[in-house]
Every structure is written in structure tokens, then in C-alpha cells.
Backbone as numpy.savetxt, mean C-alpha at the origin, in Angstrom:
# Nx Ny Nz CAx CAy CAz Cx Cy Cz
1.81 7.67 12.43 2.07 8.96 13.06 3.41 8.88 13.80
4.14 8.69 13.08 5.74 8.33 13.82 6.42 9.45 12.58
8.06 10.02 13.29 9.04 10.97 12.76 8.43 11.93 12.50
9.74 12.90 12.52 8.51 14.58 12.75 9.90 14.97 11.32
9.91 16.29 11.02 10.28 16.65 9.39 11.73 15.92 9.12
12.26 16.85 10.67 13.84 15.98 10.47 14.40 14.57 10.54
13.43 13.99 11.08 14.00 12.16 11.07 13.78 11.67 9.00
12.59 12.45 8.95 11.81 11.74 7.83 12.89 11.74 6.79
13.24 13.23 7.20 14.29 13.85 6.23 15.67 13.08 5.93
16.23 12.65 7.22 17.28 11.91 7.17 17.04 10.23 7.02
16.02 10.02 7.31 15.91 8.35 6.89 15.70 8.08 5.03
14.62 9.15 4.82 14.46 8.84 3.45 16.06 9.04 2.65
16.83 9.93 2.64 18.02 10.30 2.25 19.29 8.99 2.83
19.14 8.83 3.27 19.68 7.58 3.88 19.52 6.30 3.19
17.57 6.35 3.19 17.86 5.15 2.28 17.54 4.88 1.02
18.18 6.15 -0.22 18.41 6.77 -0.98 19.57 6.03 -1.05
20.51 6.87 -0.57 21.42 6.43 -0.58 22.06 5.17 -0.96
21.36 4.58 0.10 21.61 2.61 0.51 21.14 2.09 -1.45
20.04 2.50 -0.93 19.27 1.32 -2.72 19.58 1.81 -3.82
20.42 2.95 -3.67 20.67 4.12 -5.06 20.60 2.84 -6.14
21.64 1.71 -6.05 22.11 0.53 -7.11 21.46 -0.35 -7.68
20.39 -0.60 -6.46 18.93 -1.10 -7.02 18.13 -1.01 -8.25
18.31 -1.75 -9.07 17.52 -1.85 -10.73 16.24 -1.53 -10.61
15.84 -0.20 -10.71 14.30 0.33 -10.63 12.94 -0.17 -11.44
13.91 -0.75 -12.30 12.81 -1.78 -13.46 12.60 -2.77 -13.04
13.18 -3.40 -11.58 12.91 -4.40 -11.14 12.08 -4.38 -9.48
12.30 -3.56 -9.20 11.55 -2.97 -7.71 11.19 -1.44 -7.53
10.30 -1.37 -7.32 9.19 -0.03 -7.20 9.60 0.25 -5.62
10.35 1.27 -4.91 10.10 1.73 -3.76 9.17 2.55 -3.48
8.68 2.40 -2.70 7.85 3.93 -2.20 7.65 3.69 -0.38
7.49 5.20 -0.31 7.60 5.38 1.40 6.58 6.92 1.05
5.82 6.36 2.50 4.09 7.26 2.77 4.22 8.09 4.10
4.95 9.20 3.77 5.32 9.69 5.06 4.20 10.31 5.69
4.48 11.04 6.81 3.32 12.08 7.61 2.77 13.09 6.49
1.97 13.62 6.82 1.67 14.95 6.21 2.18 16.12 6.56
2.80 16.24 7.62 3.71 17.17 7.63 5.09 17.27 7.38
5.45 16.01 6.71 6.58 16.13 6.63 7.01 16.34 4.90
5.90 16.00 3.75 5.73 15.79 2.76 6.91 17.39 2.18
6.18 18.06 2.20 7.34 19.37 1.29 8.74 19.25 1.32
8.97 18.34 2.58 10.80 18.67 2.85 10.89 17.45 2.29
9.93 16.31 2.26 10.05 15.02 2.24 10.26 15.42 0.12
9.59 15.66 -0.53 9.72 15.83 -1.91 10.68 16.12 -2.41
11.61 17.40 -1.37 12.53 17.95 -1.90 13.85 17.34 -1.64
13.45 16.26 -0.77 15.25 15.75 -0.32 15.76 14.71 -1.03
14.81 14.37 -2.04 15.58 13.42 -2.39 15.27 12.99 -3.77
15.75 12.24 -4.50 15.63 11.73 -6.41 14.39 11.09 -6.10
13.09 11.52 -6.55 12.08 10.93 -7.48 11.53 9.85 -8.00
12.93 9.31 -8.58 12.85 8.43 -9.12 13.69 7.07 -8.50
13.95 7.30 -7.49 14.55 6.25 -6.43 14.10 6.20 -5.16
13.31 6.76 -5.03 11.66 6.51 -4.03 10.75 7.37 -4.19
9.55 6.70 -4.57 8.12 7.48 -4.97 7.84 7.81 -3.57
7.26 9.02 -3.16 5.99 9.46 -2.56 4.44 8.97 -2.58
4.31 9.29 -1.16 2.94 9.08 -1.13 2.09 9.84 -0.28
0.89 9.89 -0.01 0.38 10.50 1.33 -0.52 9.64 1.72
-1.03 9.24 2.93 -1.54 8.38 4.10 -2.62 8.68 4.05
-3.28 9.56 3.03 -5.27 9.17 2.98 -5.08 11.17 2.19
-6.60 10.74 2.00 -6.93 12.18 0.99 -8.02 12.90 0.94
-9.23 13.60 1.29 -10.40 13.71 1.12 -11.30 13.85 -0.32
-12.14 13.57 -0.76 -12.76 12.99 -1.90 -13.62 14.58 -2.65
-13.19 15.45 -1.63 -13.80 16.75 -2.70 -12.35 17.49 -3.03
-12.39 18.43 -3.81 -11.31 19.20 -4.44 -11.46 20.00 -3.05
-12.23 21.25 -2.47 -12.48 21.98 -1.95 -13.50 22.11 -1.48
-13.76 23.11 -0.19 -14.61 22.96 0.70 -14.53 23.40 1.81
-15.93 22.99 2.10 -15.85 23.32 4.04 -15.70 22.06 4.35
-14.40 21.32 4.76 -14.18 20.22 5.36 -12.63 20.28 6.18
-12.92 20.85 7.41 -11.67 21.41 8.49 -10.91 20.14 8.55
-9.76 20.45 8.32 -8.87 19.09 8.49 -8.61 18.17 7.27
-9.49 18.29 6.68 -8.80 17.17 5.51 -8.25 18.16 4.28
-7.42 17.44 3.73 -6.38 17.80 2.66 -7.10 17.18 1.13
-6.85 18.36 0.61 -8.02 17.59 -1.01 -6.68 17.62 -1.61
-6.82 16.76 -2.29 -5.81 15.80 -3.97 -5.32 17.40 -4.49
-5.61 18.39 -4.41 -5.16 19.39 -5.35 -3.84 19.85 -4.43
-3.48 19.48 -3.36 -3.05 20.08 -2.69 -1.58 19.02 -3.03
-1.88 17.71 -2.81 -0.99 16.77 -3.16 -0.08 16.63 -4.30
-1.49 17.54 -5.41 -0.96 17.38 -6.61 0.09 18.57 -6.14
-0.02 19.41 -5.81 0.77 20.73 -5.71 2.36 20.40 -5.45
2.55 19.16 -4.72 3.76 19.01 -4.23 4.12 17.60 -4.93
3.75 17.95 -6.21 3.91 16.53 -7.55 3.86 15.37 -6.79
3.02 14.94 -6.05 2.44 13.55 -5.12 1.72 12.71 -6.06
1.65 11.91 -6.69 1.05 10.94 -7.25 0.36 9.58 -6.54
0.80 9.38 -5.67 0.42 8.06 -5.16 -0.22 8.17 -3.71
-1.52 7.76 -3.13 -2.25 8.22 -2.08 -2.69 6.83 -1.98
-2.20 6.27 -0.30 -3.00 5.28 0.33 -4.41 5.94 0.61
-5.43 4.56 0.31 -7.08 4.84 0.46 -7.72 3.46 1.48
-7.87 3.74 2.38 -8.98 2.68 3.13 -8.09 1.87 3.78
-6.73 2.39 4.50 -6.28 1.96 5.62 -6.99 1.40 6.81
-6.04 0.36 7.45 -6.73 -0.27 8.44 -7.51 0.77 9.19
-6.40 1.23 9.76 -6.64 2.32 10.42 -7.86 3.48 10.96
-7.44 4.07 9.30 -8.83 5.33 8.67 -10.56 4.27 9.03
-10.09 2.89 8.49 -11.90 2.14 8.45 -12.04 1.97 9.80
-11.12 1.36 10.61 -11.55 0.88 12.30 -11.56 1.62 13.35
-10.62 2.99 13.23 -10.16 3.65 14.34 -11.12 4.97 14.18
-11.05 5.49 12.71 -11.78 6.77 12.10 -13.52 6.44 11.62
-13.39 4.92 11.55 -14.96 4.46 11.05 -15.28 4.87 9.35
-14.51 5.21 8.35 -14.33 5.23 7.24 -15.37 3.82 6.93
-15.94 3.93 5.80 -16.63 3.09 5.21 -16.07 2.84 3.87
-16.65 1.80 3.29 -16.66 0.59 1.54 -16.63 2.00 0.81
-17.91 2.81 0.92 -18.50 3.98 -0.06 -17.96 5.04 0.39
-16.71 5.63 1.29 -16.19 6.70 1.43 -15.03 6.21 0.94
-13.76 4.88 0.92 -13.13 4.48 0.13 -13.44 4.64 -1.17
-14.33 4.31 -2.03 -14.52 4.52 -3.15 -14.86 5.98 -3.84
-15.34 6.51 -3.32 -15.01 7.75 -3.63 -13.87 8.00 -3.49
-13.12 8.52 -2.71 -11.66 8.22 -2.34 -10.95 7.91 -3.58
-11.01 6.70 -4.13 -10.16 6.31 -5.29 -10.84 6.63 -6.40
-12.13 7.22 -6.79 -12.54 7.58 -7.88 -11.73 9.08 -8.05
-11.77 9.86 -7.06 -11.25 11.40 -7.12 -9.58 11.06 -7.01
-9.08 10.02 -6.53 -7.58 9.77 -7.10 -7.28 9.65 -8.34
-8.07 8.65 -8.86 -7.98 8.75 -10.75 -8.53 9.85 -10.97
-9.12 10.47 -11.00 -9.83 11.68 -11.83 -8.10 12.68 -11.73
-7.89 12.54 -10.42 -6.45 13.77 -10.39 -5.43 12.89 -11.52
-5.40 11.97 -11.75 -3.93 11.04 -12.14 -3.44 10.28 -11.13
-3.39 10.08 -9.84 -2.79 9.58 -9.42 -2.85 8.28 -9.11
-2.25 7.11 -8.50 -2.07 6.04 -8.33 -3.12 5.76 -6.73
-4.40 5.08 -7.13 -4.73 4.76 -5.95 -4.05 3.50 -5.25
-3.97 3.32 -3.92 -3.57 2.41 -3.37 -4.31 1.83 -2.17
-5.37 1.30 -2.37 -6.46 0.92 -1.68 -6.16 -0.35 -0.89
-6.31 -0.17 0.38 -5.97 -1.11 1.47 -7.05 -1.61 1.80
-7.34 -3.30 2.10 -8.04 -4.52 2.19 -7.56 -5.04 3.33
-9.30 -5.84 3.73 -8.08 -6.45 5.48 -9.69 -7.08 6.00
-9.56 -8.16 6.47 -10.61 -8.88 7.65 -9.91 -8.39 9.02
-11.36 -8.61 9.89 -10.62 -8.42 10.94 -10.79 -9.97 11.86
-9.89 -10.25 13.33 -10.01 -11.17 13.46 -10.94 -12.19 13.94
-12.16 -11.43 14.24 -13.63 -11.99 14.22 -14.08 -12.57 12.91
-14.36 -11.50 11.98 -14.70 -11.71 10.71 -13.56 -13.55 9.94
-12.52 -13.39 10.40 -12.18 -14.71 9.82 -12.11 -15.77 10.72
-12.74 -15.30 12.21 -13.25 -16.48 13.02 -13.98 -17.04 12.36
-15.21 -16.59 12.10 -16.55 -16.87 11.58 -16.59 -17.46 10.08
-15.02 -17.18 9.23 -14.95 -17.82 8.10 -15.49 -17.04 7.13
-15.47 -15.73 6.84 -16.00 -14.96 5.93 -14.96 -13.86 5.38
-13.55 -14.45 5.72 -12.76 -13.71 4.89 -12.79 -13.42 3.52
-13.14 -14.24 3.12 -12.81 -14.04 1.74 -14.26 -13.18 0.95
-15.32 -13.72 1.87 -16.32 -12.77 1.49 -15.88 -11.39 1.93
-15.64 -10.91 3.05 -14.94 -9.56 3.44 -14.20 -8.89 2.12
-13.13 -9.46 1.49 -12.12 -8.95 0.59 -13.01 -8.51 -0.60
-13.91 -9.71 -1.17 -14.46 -9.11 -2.45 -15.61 -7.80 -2.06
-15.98 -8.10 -0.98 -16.80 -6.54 -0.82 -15.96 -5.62 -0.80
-15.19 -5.51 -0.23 -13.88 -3.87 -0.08 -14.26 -4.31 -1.35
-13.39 -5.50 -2.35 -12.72 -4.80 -3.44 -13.63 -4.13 -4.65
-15.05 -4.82 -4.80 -16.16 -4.66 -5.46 -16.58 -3.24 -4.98
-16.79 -2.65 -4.07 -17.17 -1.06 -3.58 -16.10 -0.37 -3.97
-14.72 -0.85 -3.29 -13.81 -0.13 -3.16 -14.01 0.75 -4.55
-13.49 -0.98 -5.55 -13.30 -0.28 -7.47 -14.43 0.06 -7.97
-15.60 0.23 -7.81 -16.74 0.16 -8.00 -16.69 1.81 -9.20
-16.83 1.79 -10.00 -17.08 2.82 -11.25 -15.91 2.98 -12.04
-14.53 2.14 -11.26 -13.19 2.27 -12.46 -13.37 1.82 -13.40
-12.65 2.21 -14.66 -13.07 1.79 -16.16 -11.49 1.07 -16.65
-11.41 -0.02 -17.67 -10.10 -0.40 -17.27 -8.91 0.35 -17.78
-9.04 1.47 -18.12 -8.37 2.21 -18.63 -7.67 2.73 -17.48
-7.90 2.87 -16.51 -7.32 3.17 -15.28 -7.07 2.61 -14.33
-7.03 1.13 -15.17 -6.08 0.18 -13.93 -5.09 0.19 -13.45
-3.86 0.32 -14.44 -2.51 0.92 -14.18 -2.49 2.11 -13.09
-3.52 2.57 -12.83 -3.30 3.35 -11.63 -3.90 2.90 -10.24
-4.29 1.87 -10.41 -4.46 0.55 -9.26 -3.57 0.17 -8.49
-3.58 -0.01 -7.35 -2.74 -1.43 -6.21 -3.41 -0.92 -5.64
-3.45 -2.61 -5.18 -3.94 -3.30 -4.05 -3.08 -3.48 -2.42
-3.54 -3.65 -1.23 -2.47 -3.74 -0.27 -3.41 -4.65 0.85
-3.15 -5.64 0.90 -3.70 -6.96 1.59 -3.31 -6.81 3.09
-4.11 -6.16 3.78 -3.65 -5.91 5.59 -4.62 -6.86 6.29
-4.28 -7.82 6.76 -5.43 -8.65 7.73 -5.34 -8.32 9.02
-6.48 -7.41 9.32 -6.81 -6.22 10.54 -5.56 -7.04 11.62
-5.98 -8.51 12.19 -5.41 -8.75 13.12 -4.00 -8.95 13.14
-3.65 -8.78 11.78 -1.79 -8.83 11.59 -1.48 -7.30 11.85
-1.88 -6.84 11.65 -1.05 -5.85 11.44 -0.82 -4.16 13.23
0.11 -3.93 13.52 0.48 -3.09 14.42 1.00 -3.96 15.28
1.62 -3.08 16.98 2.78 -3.55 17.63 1.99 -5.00 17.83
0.57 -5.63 18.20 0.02 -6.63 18.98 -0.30 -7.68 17.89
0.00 -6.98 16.02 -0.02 -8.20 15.55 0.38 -9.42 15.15
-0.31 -10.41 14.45 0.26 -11.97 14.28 0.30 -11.49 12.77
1.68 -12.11 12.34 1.75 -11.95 11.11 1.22 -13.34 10.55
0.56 -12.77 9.25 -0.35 -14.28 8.58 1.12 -15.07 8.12
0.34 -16.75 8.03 1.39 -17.54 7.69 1.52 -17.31 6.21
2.11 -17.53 5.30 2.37 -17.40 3.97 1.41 -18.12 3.49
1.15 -19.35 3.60 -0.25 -20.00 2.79 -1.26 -19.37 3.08
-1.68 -18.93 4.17 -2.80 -18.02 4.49 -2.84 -16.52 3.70
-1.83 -16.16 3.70 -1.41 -14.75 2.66 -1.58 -15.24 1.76
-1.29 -16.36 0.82 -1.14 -16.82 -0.27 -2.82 -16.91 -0.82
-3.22 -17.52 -0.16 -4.78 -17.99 -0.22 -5.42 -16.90 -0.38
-5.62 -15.75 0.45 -6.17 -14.20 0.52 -5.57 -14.17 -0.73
-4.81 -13.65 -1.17 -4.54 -12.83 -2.52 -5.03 -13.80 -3.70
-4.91 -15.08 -3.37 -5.73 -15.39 -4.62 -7.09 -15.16 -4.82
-7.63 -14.95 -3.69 -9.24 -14.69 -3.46 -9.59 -13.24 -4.30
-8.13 -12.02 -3.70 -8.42 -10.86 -4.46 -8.15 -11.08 -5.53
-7.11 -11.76 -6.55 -6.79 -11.77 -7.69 -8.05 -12.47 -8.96
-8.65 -13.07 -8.45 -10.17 -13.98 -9.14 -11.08 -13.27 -8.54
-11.20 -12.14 -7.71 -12.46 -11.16 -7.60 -11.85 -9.68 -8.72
-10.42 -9.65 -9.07 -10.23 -8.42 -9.45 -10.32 -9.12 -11.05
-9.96 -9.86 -11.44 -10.05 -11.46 -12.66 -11.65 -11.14 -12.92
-12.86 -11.12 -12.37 -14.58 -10.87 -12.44 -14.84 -10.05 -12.56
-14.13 -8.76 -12.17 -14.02 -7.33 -12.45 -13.65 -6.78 -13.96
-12.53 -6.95 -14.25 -12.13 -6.55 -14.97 -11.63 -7.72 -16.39
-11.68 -8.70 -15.81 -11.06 -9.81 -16.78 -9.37 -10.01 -16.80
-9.20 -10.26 -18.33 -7.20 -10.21 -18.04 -6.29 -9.36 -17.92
-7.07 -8.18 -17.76 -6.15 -6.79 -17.47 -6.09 -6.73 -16.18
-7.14 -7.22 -15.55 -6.53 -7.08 -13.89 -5.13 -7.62 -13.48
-4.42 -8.74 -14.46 -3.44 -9.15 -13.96 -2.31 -7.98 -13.87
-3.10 -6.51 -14.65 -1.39 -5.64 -14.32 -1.46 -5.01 -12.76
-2.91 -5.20 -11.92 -2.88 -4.64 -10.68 -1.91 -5.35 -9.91
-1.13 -4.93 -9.49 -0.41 -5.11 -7.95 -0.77 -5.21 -7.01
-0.77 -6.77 -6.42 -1.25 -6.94 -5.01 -0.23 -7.48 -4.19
-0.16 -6.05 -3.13 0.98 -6.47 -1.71 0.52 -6.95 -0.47
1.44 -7.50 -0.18 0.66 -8.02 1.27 1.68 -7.31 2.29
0.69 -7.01 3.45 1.16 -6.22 4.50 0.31 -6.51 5.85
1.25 -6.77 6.74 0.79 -7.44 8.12 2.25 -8.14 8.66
2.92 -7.13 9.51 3.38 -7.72 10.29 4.79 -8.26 9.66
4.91 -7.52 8.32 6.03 -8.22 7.61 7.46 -7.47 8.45
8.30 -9.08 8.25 9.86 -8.63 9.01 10.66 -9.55 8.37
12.07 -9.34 9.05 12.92 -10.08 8.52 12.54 -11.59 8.39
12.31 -11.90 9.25 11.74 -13.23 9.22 10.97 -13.75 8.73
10.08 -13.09 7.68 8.80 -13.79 6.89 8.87 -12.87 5.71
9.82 -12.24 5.54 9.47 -11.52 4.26 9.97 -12.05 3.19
10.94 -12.98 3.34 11.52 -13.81 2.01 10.32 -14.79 1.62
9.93 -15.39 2.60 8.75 -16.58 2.49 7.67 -16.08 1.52
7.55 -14.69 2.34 6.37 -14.03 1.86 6.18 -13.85 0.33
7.41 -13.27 0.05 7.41 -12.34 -0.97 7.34 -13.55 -2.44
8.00 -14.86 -2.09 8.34 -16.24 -3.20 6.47 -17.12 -3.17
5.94 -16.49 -2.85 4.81 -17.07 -3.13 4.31 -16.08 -3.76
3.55 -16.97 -5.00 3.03 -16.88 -6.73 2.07 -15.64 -6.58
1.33 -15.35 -5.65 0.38 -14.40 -6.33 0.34 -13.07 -5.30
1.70 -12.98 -4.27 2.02 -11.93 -3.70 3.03 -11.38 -4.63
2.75 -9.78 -4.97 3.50 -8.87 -5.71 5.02 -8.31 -5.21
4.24 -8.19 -4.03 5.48 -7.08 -3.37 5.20 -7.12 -1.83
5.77 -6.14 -1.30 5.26 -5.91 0.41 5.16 -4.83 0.71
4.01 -4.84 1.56 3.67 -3.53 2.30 3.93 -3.45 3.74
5.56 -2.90 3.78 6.18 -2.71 5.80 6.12 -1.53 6.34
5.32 -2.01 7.44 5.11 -1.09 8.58 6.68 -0.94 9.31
6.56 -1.28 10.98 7.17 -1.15 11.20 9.06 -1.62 11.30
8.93 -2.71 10.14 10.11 -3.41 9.92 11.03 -2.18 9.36
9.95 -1.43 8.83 11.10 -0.54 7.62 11.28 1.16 8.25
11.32 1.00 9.51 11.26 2.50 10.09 13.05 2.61 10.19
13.26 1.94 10.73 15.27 1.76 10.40 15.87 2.00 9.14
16.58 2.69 8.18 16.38 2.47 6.89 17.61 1.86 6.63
18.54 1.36 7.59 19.71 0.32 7.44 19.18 -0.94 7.14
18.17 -1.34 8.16 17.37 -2.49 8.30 16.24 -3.02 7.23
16.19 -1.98 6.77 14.87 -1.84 5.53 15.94 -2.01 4.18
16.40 -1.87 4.24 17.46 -1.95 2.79 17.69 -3.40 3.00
18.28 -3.80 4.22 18.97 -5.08 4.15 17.65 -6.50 3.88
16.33 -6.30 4.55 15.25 -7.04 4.03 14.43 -6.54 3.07
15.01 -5.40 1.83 14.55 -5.72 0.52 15.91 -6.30 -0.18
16.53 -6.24 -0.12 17.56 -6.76 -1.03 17.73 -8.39 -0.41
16.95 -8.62 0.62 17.22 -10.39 0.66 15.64 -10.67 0.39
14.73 -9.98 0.19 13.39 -10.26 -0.18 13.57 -10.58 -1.70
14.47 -9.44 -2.66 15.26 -9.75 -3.98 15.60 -11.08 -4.47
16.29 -11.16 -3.76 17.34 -12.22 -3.92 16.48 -13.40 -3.79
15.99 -13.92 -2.86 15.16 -14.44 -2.58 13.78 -14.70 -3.47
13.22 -13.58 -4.09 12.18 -13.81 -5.07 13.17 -14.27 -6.64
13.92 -14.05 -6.73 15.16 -14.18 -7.76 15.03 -15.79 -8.19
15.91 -16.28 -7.05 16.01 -17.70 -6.99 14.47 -18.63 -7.42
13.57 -17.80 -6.92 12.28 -18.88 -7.13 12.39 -18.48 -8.36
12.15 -17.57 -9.07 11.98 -17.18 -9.86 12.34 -17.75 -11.55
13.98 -18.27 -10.91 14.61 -19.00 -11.85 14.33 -20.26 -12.38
């Protein structure tokens, strides 16, 4: 809940701008603005040099449900891609496993790209049951997808206690470890097509851990909060997150 129409307006255009040069076959941008900022946010800028998104969705087309925004509405403003089961929406709003999944069943049904967010919190991996935590989200979460609609899958790895102003960002082996846990629960799911899902990790990512982050084997990409609200600053740690996954790479 940060920038109101006009910041959104000028940061996204900004950093448009910056990554215009950026090989799109090689990095997927996207930025999940407010909901009120989405109409001006669609229109300011190329499409195809940062995707849209919106920050949660409600699971009927229409209704008596004051306040929430149904997928038809998203679709209206050619939105394709909708975060589902944010930290946030589950801890702060009390969202549940089975209101996520609905959630991403009525995202595929529209076309669009679900993007379903995963996360222990820091009790739960006191006690050592992270990894049990992840395969439940992910088992409810996907629970009725068929694999025909994987490609409209990602994943986004938030470990409750990393992530916002008070969190610890996970160490990279610890990130590393989590995503392999999701990648051999989404591997039981679906078999070898799960390998086209995308799994990002997000918690706390910054300049300082996002190269680390990003060169370990079974993290996809990254999901930044507040590193990437600057869009000078956000350009300059994807293009060394690049570079950086590059070199291992070689």
C-alpha cells in the first residue's frame, strides 16, 4: 500500500525507460502495483517491457461481495497476472490454503497467470516444520490444476519472518533448501512438467544478497519488495543480479 497514481506513474515509466535494452527473452519484469493505480498504470507504458499485475483477486466473477474486485474486471484492463496468497492477505486478512486455491483456480479459468505466494512463519520453522508448511500451501494451493495449465503457474517463496521493514533476509542455503523442498513437492504433483513452473524467492531481497541469491540452482528469479521501490536502484540490482547469474551460468 505504498505510491498513489502519480508516483506509480512516474516510477514505472522511469524504469521503462532504464531496462528498455534488457533482452526480454532473458528476464521477465513485472511490477504489482496498487489497485488504484492500475488504469493509468496500463496505459503508461510498453507491455511488453513490464508486465502487470494486481495484488490479490476475489474467486467469484460477480456478486454481493463489497470490496473485492472479481478477475473480470482485471481482465478489462488486459491484466493477466494476479498475486494469490500473499503473506500478507493469509496473516494480516486471515485468508486460508482453500480460499488461495480457489483464488488460482478462477485465475486459470480467466487465462491468467497465477502467482501464488508460499512462506513459514517464524515459529513454524522454530519447531522444524518448514518444509512440511510449503508442501501444504503448495498441495491446496494447486489442488485441481491440470498440467495443461502450468505455464500459467509461479511460485513466490516468502518466509513470513523475512519479509517487511523488521525482516531477516534468509541466508541463500536456507533459500536454496526451501525451493528445493517446493521443486520435489511440485516434481509429485505434476512430474517433469513442473520443471517449467517458476520459483522466486522473496524476503528481504537487496543489493546485498540478491546476486548470491539469484546464482543458486533452484532459485528462478526474485521477488523485491522494498529494494525495488527506487526504480534507479531497482534497475541497477537487476542488471548485477544478470550479470551475476551469467557468470555462474557459464
Amino acid at each position: 500500500m505504498y505510491k498513489n497514481i502519480q508516483s506509480t506513474v512516474s516510477y514505472l515509466q522511469r524504469l521503462a525507460q532504464l531496462t528498455h535494452d534488457l533482452p526480454r527473452d532473458m528476464v521477465e519484469l513485472f511490477i504489482i502495483p496498487s489497485y488504484t493505480t492500475l488504469p493509468d498504470a496500463v496505459r503508461s507504458i510498453d507491455r511488453d517491457l513490464i508486465r502487470l499485475g494486481a495484488q490479490n483477486m476475489s474467486w467469484e466473477d460477480e456478486g454481493q461481495f463489497t470490496g473485492e474486485i472479481s478477475p473480470l474486471m482485471l481482465r478489462e484492463l488486459e491484466l493477466n497476472l494476479v498475486m494469490i496468497g500473499h503473506s500478507e492477505r493469509r496473516h494480516v486478512f486471515g485468508e486460508t490454503d482453500y480460499e488461495e486455491n480457489k483464488k488460482v483456480l478462477t485465475a486459470l479459468r480467466h487465462g491468467m497467470t497465477a502467482l501464488l505466494c508460499i512462506g513459514e512463519t517464524a515459529q513454524e520453522k522454530e519447531f522444524g516444520v518448514s518444509a512440511e508448511v510449503l508442501r501444504s500451501q503448495i498441495k491446496i494451493g494447486l489442488h485441481g490444476v491440470t498440467a495443461e495449465q502450468l505455464p500459467q503457474i509461479w511460485i513466490a517463496y516468502e518466509p513470513v519472518w523475512s519479509i517487511g521493514v523488521n525482516g531477516t533476509p534468509a541466508s541463500p542455503d536456507y533459500a536454496e533448501a526451501m525451493h528445493k523442498v517446493i521443486k520435489g513437492c511440485l516434481g509429485e504433483l505434476f512430474g517433469a512438467q513442473a520443471e517449467t513452473i517458476p520459483v522466486l524467492y522473496g524476503g528481504s531481497v537487496n543489493p546485498s544478497n540478491a546476486n548470491e541469491l539469484i546464482c543458486q540452482p533452484s532459485i528462478d528469479g526474485l521477488f523485491t519488495g522494498r529494494a525495488a521501490w527506487d526504480a534507479d536502484k531497482f534497475n541497477l540490482l537487476i542488471r548485477d543480479a544478470i550479470t551475476a547469474h551469467a557468470t555462474v551460468s557459464e
